[in-house]
C-alpha atoms as a printed R data frame, in Angstrom:
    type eleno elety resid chain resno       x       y       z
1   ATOM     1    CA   UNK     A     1  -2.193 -18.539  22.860
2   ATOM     2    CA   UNK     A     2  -0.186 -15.221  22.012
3   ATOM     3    CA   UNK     A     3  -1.824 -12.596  20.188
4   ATOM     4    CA   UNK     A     4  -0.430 -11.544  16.953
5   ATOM     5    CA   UNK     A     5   0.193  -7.615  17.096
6   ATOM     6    CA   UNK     A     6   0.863  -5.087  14.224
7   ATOM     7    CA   UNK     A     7   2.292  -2.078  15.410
8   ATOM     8    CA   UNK     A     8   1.769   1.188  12.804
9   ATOM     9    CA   UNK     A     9   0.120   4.011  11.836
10  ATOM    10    CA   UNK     A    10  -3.192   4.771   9.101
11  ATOM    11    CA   UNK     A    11  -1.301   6.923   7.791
12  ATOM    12    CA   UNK     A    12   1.708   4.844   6.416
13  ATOM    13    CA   UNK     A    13   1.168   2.767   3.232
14  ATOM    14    CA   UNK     A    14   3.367  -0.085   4.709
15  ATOM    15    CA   UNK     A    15   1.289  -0.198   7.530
16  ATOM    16    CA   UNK     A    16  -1.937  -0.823   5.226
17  ATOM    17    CA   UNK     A    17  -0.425  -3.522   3.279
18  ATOM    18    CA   UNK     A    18   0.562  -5.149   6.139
19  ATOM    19    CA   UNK     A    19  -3.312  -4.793   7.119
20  ATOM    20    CA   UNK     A    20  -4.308  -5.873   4.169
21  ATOM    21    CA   UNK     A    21  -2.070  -8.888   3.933
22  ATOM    22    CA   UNK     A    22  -3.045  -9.551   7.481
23  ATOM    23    CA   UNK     A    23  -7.019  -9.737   6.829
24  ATOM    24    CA   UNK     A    24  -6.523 -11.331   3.983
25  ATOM    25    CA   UNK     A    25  -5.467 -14.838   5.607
26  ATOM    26    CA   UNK     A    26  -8.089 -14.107   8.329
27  ATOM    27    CA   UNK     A    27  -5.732 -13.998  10.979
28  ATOM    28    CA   UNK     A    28  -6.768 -13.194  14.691
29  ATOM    29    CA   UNK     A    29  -4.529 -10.013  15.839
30  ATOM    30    CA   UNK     A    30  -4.540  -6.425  17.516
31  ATOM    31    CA   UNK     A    31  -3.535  -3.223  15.580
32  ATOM    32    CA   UNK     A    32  -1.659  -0.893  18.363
33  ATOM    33    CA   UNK     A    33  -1.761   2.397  16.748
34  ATOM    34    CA   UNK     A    34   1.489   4.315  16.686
35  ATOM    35    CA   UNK     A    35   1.678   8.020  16.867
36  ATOM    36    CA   UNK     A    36   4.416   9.422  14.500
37  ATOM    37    CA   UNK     A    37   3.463  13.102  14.994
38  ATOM    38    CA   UNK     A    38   3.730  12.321  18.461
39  ATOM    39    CA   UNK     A    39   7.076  10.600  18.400
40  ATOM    40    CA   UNK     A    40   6.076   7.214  19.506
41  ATOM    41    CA   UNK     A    41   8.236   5.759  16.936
42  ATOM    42    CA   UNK     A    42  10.940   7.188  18.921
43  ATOM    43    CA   UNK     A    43  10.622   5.666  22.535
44  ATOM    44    CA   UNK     A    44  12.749   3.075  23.597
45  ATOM    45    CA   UNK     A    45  10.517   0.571  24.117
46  ATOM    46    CA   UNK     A    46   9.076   0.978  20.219
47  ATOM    47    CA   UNK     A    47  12.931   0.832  19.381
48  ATOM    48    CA   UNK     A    48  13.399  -2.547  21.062
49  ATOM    49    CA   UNK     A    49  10.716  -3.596  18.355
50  ATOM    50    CA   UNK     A    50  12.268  -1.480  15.108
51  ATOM    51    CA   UNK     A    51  15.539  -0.536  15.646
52  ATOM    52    CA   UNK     A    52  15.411   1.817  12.411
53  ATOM    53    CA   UNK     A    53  12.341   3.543  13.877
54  ATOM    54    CA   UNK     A    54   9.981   2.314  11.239
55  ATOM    55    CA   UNK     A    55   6.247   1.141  10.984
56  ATOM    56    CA   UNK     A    56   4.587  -1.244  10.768
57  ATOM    57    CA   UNK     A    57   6.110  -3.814  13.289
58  ATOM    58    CA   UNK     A    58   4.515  -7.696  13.708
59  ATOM    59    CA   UNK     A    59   4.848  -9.653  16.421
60  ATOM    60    CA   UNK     A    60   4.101 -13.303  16.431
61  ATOM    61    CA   UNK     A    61   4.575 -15.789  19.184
62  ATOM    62    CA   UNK     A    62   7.723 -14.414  19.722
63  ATOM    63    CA   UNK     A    63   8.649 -13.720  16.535
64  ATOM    64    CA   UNK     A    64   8.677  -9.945  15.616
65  ATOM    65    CA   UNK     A    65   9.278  -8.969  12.308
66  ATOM    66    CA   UNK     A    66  10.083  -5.086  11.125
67  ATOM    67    CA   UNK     A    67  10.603  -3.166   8.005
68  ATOM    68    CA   UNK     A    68  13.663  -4.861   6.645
69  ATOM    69    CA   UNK     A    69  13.311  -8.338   7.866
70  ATOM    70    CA   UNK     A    70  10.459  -8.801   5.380
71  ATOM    71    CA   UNK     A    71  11.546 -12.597   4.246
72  ATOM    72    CA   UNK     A    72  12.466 -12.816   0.496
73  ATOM    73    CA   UNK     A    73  10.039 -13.466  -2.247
74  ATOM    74    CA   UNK     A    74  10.663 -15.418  -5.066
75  ATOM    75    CA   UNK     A    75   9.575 -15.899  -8.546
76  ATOM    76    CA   UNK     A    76   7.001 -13.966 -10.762
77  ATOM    77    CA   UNK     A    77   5.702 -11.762  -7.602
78  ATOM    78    CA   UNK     A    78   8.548 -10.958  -6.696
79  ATOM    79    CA   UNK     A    79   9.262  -9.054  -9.325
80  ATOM    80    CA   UNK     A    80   6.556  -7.158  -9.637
81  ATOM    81    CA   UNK     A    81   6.707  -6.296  -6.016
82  ATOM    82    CA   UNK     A    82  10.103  -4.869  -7.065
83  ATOM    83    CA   UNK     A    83   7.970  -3.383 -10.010
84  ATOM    84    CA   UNK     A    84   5.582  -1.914  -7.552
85  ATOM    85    CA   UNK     A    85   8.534  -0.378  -5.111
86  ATOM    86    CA   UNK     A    86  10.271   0.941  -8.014
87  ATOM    87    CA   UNK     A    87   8.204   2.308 -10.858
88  ATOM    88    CA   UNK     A    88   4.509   2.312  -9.609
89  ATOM    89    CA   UNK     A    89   5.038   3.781  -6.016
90  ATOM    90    CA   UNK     A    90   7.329   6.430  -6.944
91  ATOM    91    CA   UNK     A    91   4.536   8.600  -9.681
92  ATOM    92    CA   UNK     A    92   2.242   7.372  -7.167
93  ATOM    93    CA   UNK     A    93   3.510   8.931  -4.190
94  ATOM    94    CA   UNK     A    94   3.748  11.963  -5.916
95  ATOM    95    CA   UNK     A    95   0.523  12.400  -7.379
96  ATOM    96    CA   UNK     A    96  -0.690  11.197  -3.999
97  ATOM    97    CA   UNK     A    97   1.195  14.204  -1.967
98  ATOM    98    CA   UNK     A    98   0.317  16.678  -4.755
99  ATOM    99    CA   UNK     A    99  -3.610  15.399  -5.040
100 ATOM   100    CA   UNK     A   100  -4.759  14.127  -1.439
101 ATOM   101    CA   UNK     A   101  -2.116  15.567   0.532
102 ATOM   102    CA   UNK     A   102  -2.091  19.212  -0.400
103 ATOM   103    CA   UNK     A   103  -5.898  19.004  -0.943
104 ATOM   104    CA   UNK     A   104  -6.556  18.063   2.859
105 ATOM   105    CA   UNK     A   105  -4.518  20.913   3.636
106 ATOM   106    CA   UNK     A   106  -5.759  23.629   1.096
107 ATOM   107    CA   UNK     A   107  -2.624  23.857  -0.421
108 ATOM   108    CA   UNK     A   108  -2.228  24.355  -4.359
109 ATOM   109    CA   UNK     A   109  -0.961  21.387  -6.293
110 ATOM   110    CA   UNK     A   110   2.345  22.239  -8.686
111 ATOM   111    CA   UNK     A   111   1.099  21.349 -11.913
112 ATOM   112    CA   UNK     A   112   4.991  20.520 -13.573
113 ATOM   113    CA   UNK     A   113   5.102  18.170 -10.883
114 ATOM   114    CA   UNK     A   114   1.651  16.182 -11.438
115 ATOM   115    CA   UNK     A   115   2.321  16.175 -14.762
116 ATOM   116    CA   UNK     A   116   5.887  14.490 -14.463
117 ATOM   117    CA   UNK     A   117   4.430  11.999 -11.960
118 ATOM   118    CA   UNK     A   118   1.635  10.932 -14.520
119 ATOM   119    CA   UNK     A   119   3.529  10.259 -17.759
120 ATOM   120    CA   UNK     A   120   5.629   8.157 -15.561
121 ATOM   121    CA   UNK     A   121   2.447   6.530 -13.981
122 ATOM   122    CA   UNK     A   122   1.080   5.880 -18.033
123 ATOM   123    CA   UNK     A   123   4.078   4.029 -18.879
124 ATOM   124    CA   UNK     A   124   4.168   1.769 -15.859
125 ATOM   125    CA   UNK     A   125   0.090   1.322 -16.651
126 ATOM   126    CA   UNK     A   126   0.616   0.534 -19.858
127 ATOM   127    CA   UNK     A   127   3.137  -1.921 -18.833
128 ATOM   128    CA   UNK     A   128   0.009  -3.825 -16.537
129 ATOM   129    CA   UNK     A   129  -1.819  -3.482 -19.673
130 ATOM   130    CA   UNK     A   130   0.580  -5.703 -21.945
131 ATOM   131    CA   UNK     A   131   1.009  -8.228 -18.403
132 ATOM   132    CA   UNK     A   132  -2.703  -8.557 -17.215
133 ATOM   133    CA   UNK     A   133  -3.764  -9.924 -21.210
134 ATOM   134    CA   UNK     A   134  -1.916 -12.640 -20.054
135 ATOM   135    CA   UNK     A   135  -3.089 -13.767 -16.365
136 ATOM   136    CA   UNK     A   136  -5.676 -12.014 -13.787
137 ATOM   137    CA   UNK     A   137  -3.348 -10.704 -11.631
138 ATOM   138    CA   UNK     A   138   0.107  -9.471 -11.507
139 ATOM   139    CA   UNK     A   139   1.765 -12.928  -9.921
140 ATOM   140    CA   UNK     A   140  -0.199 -14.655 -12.077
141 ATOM   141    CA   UNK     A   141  -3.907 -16.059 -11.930
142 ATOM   142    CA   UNK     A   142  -4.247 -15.705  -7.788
143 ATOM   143    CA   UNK     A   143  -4.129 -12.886  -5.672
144 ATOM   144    CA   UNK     A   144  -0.704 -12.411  -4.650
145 ATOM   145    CA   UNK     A   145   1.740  -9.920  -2.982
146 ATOM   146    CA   UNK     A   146   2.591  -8.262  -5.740
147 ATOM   147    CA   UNK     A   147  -1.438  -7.343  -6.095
148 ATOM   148    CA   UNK     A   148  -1.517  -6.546  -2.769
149 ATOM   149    CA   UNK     A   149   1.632  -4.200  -2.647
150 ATOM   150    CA   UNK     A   150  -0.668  -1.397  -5.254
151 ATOM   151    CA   UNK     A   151  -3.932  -1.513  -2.675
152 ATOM   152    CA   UNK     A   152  -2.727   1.886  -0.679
153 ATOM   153    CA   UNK     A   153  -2.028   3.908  -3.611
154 ATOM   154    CA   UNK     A   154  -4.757   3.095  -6.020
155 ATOM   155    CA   UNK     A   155  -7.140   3.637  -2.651
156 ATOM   156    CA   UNK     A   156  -6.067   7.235  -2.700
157 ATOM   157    CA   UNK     A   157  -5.437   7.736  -6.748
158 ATOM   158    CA   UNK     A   158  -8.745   6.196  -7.304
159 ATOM   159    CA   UNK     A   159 -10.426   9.260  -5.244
160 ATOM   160    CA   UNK     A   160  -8.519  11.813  -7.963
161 ATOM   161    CA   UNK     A   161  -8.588  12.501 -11.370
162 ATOM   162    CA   UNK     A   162  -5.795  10.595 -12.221
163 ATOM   163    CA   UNK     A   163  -8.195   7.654 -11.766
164 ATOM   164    CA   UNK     A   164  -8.801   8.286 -15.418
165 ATOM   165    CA   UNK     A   165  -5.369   6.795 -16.250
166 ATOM   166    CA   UNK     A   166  -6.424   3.660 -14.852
167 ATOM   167    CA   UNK     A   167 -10.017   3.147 -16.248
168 ATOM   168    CA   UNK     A   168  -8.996   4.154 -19.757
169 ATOM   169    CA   UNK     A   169  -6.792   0.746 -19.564
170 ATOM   170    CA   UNK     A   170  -9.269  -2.292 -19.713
171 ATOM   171    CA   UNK     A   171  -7.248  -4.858 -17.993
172 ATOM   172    CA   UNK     A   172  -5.874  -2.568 -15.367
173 ATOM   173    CA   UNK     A   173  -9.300  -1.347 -15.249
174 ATOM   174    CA   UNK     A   174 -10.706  -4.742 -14.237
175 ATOM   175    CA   UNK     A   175  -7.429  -5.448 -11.900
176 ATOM   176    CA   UNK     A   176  -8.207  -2.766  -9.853
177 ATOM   177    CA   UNK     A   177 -11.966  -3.030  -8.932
178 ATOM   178    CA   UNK     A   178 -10.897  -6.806  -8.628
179 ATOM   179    CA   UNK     A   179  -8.200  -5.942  -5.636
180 ATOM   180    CA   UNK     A   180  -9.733  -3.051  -4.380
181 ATOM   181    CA   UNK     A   181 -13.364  -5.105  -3.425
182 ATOM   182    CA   UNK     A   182 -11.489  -7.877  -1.870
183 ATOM   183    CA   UNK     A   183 -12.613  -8.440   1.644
184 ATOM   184    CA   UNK     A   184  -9.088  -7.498   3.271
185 ATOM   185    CA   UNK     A   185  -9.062  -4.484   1.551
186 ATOM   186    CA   UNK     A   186 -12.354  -3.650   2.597
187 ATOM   187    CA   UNK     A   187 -11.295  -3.954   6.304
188 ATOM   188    CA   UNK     A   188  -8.554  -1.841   5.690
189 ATOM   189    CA   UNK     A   189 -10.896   1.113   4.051
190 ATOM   190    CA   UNK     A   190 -13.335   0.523   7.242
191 ATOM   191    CA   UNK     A   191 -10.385   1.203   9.763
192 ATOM   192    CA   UNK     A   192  -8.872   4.086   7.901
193 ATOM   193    CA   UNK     A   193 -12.235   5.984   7.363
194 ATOM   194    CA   UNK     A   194 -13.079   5.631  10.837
195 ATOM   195    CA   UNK     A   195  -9.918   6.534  11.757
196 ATOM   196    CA   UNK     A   196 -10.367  10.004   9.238
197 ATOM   197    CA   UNK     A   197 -13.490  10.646  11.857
């Protein structure tokens, strides 16, 4: 039987979805790390898998899948994937540059630019707010994508002040020690902290 293989780097966010997603079904499958800094990403045989160059890459029985051949979602997840990609991640990445980022490297955060990042973070929250009185999760009342999609940002918000903005929201609150304590998530943390070693 082939192994499946996900090709990608700790590092990325898509990579640790893809992780997550991955553990989360259980599935059988080998991580090959791939070096960025290095320029792995770069080689022609890596190419043959992502023409673009991008991470993560999964292979399955033939069947390799990269960046933007990500099969289309439909319905209520879907949109707040598209939610995710284009309101949350955006503050998110931000604050996540300016507070983890520049931190690991002893680098001073710019203020203007936190502060931008989190009133456009509270109004996205706020929007989870109003949606998660009405069902457990995002998708609805089961873990979906669209849950899944938020795991690699709130990991590294969570570890900041700016956690603040998510605990002072009660149903976001609850969302996010509900997805974070999932048992694909929590293979994901175990890689990426040994991985920080």
């Amino acid at each position: 039987m082939a192994i499946r293989k996900l090709y990608g780097t700790l590092g990325s966010p898509d990579t640790i979805r893809a992780l997550a997603s991955i553990f989360e079904h259980e599935l059988d499958f080998e991580f090959i790390p791939i070096d960025l800094n290095a320029g792995e990403h770069k080689t022609e045989s890596f190419l043959s898998l992502s023409p673009f160059g991008l991470v993560p890459v999964y292979q399955d029985d033939g069947l390799t899948l990269f960046v933007y051949e990500v099969p289309k979602l439909q319905g209520i997840a879907a949109t707040w994937i598209d939610v995710e990609d284009h309101q949350f991640s955006p503050p998110a990445e931000k604050l996540r540059q300016e507070l983890v980022d520049k931190a690991k490297k002893g680098l001073p955060m710019d203020k203007e630019v936190v502060a931008e990042a989190e009133a456009k973070l509270i109004k996205v929250l706020d929007v989870y707010e109003e949606r998660l009185t009405h069902s457990k999760y995002l998708g609805g009342d089961r873990f979906t994508s669209a849950d899944l999609t938020h795991l690699p940002y709130l990991y590294h918000l969570m570890g900041t002040p700016v956690k603040q903005l998510f605990e002072e929201r009660p149903n976001v609150s609850t969302w996010c020690k509900d997805i974070l304590s999932r048992p694909c998530w929590s293979r994901v943390v175990e890689m990426v902290e040994k991985d920080k070693v």
